[in-house]
Every structure is written in structure tokens, then in C-alpha cells.
N, CA, C and O atoms as CSV, one atom per row, in Angstrom:
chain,resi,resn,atom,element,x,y,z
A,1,UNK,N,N,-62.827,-87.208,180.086
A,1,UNK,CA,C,-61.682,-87.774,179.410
A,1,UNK,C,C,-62.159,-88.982,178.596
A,1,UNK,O,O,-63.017,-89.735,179.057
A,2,UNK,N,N,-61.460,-89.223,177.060
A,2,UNK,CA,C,-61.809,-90.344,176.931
A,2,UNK,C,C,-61.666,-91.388,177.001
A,2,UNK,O,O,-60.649,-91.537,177.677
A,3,UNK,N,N,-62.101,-92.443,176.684
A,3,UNK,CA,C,-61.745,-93.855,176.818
A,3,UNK,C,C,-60.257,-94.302,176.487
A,3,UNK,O,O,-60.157,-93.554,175.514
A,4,UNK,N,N,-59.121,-94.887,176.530
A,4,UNK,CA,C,-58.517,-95.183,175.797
A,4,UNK,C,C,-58.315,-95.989,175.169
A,4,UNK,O,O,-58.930,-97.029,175.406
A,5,UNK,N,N,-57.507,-95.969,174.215
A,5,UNK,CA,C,-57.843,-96.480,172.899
A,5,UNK,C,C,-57.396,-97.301,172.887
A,5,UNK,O,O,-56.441,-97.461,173.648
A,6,UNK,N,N,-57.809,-98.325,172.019
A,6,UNK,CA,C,-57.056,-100.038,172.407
A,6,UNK,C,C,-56.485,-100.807,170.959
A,6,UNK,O,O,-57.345,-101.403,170.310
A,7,UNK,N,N,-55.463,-100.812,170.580
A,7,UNK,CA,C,-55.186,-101.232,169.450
A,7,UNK,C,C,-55.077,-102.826,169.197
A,7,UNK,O,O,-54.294,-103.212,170.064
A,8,UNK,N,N,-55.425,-103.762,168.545
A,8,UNK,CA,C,-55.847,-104.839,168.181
A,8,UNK,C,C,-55.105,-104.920,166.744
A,8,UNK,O,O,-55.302,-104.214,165.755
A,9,UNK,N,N,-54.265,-105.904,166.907
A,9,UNK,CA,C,-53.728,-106.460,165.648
A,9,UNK,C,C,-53.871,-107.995,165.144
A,9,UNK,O,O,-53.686,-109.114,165.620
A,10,UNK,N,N,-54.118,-107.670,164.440
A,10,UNK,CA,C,-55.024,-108.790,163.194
A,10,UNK,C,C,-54.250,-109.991,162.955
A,10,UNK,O,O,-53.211,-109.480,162.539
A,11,UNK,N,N,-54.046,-111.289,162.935
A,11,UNK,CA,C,-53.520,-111.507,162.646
A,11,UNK,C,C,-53.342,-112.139,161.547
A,11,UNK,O,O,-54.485,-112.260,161.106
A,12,UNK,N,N,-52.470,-112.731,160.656
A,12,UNK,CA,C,-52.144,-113.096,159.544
A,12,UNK,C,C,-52.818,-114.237,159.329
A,12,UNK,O,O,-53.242,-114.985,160.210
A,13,UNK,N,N,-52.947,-114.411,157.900
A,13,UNK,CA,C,-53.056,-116.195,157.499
A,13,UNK,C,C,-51.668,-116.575,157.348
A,13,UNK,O,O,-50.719,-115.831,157.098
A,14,UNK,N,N,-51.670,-118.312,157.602
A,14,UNK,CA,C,-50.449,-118.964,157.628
A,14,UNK,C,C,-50.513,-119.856,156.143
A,14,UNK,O,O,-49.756,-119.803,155.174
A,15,UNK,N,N,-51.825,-120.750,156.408
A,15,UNK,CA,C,-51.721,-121.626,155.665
A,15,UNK,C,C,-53.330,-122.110,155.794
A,15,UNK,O,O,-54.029,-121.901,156.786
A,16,UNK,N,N,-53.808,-122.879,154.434
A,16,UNK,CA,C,-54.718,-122.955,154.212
A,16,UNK,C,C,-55.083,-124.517,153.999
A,16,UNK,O,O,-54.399,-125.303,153.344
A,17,UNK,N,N,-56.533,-124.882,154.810
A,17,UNK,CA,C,-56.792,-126.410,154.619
A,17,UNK,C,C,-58.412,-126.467,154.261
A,17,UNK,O,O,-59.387,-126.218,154.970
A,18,UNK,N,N,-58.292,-126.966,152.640
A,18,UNK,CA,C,-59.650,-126.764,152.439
A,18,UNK,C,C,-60.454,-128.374,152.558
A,18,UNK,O,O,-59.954,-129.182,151.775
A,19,UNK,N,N,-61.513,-128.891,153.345
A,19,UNK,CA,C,-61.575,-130.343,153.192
A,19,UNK,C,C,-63.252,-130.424,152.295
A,19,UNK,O,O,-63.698,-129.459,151.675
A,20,UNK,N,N,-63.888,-131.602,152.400
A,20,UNK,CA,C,-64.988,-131.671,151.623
A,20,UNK,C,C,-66.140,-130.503,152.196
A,20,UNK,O,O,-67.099,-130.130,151.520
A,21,UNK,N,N,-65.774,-129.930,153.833
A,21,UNK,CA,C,-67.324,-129.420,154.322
A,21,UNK,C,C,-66.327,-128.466,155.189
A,21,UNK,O,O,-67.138,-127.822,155.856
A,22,UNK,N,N,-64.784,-127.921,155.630
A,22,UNK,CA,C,-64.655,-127.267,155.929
A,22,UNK,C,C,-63.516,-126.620,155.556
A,22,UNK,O,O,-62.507,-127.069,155.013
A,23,UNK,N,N,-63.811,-125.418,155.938
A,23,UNK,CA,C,-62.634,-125.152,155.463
A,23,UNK,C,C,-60.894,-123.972,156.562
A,23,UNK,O,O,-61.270,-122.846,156.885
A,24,UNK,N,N,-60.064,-124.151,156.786
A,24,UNK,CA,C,-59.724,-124.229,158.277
A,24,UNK,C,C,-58.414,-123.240,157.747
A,24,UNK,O,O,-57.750,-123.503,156.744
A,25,UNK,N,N,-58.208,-122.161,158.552
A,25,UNK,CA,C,-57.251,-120.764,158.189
A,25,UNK,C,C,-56.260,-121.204,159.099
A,25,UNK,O,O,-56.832,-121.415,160.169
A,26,UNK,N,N,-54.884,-121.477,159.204
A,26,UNK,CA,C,-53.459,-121.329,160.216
A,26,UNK,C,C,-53.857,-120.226,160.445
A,26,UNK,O,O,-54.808,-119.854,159.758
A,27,UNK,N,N,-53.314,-119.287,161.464
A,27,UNK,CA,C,-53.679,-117.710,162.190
A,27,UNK,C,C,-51.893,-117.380,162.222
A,27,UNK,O,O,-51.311,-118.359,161.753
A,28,UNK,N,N,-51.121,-116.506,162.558
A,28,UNK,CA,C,-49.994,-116.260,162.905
A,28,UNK,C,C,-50.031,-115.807,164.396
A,28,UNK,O,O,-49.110,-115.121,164.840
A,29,UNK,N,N,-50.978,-116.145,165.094
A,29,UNK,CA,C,-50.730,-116.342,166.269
A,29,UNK,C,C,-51.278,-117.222,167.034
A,29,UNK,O,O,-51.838,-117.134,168.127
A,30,UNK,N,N,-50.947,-118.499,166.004
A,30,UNK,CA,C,-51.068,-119.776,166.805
A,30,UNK,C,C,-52.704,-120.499,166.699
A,30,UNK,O,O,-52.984,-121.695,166.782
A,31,UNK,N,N,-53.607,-119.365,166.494
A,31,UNK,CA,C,-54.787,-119.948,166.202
A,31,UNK,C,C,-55.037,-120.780,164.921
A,31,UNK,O,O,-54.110,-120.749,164.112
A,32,UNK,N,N,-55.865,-121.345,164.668
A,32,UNK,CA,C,-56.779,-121.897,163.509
A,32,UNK,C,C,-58.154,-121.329,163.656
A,32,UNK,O,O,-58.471,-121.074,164.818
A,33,UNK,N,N,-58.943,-121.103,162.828
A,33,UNK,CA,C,-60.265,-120.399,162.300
A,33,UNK,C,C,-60.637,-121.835,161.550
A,33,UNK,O,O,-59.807,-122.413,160.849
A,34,UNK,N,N,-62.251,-122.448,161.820
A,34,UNK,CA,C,-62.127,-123.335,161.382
A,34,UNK,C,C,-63.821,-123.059,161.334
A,34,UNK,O,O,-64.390,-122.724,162.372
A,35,UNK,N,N,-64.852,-123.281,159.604
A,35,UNK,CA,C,-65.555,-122.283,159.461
A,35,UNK,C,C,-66.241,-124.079,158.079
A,35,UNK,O,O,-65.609,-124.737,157.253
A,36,UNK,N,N,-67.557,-124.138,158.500
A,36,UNK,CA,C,-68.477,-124.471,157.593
A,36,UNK,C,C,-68.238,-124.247,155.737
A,36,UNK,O,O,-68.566,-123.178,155.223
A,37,UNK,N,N,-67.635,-125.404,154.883
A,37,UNK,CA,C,-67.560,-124.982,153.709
A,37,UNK,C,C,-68.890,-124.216,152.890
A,37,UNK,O,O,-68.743,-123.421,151.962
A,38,UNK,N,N,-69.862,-124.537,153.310
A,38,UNK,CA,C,-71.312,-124.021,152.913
A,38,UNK,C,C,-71.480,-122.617,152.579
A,38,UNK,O,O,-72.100,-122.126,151.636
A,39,UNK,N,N,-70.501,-121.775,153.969
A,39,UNK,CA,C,-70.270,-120.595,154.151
A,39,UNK,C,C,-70.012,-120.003,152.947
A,39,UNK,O,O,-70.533,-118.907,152.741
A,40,UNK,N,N,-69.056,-120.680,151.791
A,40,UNK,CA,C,-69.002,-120.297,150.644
A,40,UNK,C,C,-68.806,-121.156,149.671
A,40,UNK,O,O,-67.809,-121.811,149.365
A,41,UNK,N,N,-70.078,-121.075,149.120
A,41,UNK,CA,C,-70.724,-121.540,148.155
A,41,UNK,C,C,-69.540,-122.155,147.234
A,41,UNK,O,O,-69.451,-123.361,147.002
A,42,UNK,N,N,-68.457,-120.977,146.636
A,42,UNK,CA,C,-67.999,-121.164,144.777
A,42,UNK,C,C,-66.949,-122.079,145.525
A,42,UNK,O,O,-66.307,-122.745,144.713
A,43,UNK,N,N,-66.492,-122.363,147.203
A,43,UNK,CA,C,-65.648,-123.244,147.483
A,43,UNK,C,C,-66.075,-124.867,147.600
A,43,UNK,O,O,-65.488,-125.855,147.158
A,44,UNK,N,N,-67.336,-124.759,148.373
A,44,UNK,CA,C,-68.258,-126.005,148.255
A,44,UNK,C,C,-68.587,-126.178,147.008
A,44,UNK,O,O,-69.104,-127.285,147.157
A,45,UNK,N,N,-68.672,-126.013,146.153
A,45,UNK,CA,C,-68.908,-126.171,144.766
A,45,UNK,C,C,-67.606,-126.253,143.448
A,45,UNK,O,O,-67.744,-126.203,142.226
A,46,UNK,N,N,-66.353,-126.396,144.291
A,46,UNK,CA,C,-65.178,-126.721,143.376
A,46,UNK,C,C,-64.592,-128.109,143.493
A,46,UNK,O,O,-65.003,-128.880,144.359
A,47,UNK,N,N,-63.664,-128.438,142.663
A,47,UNK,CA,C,-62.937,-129.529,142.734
A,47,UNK,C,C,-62.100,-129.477,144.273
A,47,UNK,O,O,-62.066,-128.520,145.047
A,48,UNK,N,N,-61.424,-130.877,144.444
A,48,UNK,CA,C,-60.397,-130.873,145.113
A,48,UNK,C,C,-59.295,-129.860,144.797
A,48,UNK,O,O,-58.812,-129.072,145.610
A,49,UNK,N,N,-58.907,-130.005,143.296
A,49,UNK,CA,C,-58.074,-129.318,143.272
A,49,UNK,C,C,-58.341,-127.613,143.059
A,49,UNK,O,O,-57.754,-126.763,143.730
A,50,UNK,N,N,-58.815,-127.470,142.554
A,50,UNK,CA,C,-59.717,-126.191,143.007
A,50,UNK,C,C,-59.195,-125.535,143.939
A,50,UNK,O,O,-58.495,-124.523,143.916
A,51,UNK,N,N,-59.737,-126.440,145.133
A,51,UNK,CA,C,-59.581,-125.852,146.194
A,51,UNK,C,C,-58.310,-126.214,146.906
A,51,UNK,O,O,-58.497,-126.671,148.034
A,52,UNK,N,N,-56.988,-126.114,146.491
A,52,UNK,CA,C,-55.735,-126.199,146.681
A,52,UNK,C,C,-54.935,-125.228,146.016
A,52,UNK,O,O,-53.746,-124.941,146.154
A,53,UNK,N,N,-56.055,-124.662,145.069
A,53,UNK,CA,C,-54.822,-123.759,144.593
A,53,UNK,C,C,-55.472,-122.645,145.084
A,53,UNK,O,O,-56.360,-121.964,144.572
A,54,UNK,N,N,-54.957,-122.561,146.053
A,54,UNK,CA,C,-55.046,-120.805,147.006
A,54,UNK,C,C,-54.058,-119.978,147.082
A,54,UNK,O,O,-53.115,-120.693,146.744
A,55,UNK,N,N,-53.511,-118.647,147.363
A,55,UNK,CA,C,-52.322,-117.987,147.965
A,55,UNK,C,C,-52.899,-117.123,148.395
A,55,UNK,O,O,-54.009,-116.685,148.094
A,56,UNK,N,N,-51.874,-116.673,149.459
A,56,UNK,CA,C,-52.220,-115.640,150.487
A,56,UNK,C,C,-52.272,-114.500,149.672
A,56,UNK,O,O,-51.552,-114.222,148.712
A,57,UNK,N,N,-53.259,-113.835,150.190
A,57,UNK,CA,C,-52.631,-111.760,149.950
A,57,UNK,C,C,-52.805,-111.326,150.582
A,57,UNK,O,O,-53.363,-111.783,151.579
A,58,UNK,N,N,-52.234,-109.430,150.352
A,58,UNK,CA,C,-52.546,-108.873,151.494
A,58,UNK,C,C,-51.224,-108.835,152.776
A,58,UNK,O,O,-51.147,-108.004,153.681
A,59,UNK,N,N,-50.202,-110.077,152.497
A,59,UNK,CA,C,-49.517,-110.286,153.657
A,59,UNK,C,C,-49.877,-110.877,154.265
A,59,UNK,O,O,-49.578,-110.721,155.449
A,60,UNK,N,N,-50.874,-112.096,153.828
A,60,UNK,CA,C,-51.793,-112.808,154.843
A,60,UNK,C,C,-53.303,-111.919,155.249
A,60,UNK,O,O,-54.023,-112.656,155.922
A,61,UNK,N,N,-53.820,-110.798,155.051
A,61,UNK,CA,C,-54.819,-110.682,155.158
A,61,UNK,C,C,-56.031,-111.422,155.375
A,61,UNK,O,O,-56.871,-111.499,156.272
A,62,UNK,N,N,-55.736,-112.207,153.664
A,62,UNK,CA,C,-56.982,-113.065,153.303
A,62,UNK,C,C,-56.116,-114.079,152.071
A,62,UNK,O,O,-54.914,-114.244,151.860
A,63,UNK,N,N,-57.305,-114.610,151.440
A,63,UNK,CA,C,-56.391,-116.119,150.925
A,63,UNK,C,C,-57.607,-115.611,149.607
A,63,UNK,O,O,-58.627,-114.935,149.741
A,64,UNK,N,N,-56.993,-116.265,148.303
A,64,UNK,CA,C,-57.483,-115.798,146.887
A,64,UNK,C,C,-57.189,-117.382,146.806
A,64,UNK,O,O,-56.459,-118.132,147.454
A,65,UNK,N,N,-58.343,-117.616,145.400
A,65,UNK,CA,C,-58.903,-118.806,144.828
A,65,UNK,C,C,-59.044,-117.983,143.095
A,65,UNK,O,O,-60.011,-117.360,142.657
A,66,UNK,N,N,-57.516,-118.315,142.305
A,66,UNK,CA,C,-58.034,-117.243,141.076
A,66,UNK,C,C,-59.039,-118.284,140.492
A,66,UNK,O,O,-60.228,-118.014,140.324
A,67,UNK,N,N,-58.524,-119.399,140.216
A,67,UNK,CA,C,-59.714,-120.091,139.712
A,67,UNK,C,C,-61.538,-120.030,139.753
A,67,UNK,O,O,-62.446,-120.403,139.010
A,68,UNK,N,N,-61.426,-119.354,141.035
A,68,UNK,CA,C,-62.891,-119.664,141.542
A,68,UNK,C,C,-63.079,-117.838,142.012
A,68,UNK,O,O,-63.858,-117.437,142.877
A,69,UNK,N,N,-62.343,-117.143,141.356
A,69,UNK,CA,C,-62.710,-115.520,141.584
A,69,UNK,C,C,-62.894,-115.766,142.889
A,69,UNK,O,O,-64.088,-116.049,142.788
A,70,UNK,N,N,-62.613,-115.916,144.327
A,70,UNK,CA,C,-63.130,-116.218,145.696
A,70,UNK,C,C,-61.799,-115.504,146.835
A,70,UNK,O,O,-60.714,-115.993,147.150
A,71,UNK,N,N,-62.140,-114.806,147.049
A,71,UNK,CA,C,-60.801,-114.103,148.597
A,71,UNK,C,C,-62.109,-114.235,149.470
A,71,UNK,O,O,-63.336,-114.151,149.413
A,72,UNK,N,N,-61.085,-114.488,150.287
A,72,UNK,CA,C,-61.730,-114.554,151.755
A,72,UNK,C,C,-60.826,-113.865,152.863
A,72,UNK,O,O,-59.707,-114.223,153.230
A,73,UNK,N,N,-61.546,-112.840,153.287
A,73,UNK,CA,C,-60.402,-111.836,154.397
A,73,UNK,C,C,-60.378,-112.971,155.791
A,73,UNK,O,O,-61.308,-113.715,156.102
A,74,UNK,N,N,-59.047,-112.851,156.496
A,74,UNK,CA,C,-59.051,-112.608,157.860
A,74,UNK,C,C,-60.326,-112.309,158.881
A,74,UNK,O,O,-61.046,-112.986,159.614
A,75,UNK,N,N,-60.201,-110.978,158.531
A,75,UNK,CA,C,-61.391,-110.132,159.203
A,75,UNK,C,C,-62.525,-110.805,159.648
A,75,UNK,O,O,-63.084,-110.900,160.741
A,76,UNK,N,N,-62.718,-111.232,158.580
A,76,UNK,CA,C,-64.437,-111.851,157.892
A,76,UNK,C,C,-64.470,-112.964,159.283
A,76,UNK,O,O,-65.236,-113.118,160.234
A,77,UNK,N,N,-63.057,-113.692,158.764
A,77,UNK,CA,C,-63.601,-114.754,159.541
A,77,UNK,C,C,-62.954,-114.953,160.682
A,77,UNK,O,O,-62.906,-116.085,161.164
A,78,UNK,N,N,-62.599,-114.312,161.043
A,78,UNK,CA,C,-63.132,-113.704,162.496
A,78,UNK,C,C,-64.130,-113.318,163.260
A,78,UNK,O,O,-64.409,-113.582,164.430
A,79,UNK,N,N,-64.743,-112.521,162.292
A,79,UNK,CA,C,-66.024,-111.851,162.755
A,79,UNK,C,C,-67.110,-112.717,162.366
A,79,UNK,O,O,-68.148,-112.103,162.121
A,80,UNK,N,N,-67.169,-114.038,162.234
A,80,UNK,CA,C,-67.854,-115.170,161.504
A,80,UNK,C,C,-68.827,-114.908,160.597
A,80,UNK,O,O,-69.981,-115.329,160.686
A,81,UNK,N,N,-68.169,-113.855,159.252
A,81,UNK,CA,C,-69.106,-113.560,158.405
A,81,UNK,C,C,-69.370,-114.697,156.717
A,81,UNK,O,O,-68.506,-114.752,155.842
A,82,UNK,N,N,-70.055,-115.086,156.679
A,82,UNK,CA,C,-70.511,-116.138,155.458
A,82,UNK,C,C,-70.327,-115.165,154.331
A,82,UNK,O,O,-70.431,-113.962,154.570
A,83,UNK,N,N,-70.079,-115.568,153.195
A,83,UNK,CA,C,-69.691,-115.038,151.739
A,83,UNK,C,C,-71.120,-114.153,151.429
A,83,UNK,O,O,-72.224,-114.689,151.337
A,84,UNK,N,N,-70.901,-112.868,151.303
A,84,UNK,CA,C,-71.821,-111.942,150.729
A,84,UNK,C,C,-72.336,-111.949,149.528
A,84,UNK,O,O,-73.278,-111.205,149.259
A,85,UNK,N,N,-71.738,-112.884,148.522
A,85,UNK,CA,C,-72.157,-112.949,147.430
A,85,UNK,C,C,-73.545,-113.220,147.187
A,85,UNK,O,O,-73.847,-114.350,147.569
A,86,UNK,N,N,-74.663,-112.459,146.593
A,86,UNK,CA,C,-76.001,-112.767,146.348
A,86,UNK,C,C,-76.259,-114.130,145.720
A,86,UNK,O,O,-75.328,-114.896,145.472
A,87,UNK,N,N,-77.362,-114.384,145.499
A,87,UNK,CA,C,-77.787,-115.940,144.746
A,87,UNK,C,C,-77.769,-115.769,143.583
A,87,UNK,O,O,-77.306,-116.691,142.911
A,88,UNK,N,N,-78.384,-114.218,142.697
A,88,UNK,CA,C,-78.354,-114.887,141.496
A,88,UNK,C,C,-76.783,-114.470,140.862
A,88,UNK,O,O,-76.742,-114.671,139.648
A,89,UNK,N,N,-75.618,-113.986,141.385
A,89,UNK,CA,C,-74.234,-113.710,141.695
A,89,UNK,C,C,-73.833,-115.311,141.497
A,89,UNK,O,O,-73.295,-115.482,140.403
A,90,UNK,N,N,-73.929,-116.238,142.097
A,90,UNK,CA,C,-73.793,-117.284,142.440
A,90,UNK,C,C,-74.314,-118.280,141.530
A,90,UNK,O,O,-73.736,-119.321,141.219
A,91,UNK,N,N,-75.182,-117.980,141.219
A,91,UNK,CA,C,-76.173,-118.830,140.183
A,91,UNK,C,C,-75.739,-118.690,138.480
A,91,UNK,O,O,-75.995,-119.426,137.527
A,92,UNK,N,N,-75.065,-117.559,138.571
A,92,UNK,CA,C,-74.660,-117.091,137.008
A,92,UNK,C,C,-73.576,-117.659,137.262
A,92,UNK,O,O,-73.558,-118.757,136.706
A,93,UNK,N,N,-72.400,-117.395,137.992
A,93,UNK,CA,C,-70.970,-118.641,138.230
A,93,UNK,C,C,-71.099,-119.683,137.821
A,93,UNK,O,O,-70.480,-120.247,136.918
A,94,UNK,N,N,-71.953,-120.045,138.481
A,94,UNK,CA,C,-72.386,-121.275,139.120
A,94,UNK,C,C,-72.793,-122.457,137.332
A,94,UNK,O,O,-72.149,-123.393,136.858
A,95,UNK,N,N,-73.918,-121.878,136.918
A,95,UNK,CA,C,-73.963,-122.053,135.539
A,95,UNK,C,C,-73.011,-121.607,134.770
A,95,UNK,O,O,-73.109,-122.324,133.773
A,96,UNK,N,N,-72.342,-121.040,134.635
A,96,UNK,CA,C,-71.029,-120.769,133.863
A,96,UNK,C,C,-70.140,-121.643,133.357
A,96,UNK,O,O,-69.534,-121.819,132.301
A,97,UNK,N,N,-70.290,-122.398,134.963
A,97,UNK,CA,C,-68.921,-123.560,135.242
A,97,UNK,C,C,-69.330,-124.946,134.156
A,97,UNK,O,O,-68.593,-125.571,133.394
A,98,UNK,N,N,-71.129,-125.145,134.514
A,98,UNK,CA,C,-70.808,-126.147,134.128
A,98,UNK,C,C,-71.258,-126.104,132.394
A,98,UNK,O,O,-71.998,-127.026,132.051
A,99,UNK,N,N,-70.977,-125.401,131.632
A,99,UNK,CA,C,-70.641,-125.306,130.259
A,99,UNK,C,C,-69.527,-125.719,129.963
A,99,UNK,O,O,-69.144,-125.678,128.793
């Protein structure tokens, strides 16, 4: 027989707090996720305000930065995964900006 199956639900983003070095997810079930700004780069590398203008998607999934092309899932950071974006990905942004 097999195992049974165990369903796990995800939970939402609430609200978003980005500071100089971290950056910290509300959960909808009461948690906070609270995660190294370094982790991603195009966020450590924006303005204050920059990094205020976020909104959820998804239903809370994950949180979008249009300014800074940047979503960041739930999932991810949960599973304490750092921004996949390659270096020279990053490096072409990166120089972009400051033109």
C-alpha cells in the first residue's frame, strides 16, 4: 500500500519589508521569512525607493519589483533559495542602470 499523501499548503505573502541588508516576507500564517538582501543582488543594488515599490502576485505567491524586473516566489523562500540569476545576467542590468 502506499504512503499517504500529505497535502501542504503554501502560504501567502502579506506584506513586504525591504531594509538596507534584509529583506523580510509577512507569511499568511503568521510567519515572517526573513532572508539576507545579498541573496538578491538587483534588490541590494536599488534605491530605497526602489525597493518599496513592490506588489504581490500570484495571490500572494511571490512579490514583483517592476522597476527592478525582480519576483521573488514564496516557495523560493522557503526553501532558502538565493536569486538564480547568473553574473553576467546581473552585470548587463547592473550596467544598464547606471547610464
Amino acid at each position: 500500500m502506499p504512503p499517504p499523501v500529505i497535502e501542504v499548503e503554501i502560504p501567502k505573502a502579506v506584506n513586504v519589508i525591504v531594509s538596507e541588508d534584509t529583506l523580510a516576507v509577512d507569511l499568511s500564517d503568521g510567519r515572517t521569512i526573513s532572508v539576507p538582501l545579498a541573496w538578491y543582488p538587483r534588490l541590494l543594488h536599488a534605491s530605497a525607493d526602489e525597493r518599496k515599490n513592490w506588489r504581490l502576485i500570484g495571490k500572494g505567491q511571490g512579490v514583483h519589483w517592476q522597476e527592478l524586473d525582480e519576483d521573488i516566489s514564496v516557495d523560493g523562500l522557503l526553501l532558502g533559495k538565493a536569486s538564480g540569476e547568473s553574473q553576467a545576467s546581473f552585470k548587463k542590468w547592473l550596467s544598464a542602470r547606471k547610464k
